[in-house]
N, C-alpha and C positions, 0 to 999 in steps of 0.2 A: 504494500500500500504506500502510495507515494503523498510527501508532505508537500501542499499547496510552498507554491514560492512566495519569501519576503516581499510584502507592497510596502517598500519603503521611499521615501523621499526625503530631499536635503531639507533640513528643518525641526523633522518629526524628531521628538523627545523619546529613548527607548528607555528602559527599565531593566537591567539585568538581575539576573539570582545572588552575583557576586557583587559586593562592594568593592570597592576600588580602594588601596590603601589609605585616602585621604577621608576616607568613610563616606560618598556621595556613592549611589547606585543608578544613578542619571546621564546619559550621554545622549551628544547632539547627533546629527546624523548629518556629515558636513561633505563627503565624497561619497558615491556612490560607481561601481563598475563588480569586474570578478571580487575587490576586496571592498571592504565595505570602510570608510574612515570615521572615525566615531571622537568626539571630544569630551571630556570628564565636565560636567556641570560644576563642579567642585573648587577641582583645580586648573582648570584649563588643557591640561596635557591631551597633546592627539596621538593616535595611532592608528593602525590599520588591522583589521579583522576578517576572516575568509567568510564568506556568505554563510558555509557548513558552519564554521565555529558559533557564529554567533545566532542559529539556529538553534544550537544546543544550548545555549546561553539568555538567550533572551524571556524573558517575563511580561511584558507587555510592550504596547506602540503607543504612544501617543500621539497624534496624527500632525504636522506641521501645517506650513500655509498651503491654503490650496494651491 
């Protein structure tokens, strides 16, 4: 059984299962392509995520601007 793909967009607020060491669970959704770029509400710091990884990771969408 296959899992519907990510409807993500630059903007939308995700929610992960894991905190981030700065204790925020809140990331932006700032690139989008194969890796997904995600930024800490927190602390600011970016990085990049593989679409699977953050699949297994994610807890909710918050939907950004239309």
């Amino acid at each position: 059984m296959d899992k519907e793909p990510l409807d993500l967009r630059i903007g939308a607020v995700l929610t992960l299962k894991k905190a981030h060491p700065c204790g925020s669970n809140q990331w932006l959704v700032v690139r989008l392509g194969a890796d997904i770029g995600l930024k800490c509400q927190g602390c600011g710091r970016r990085f990049l995520m593989s679409r699977h990884q953050l699949a297994g990771r994610l807890k909710s969408i918050s939907p950004g601007p239309p």
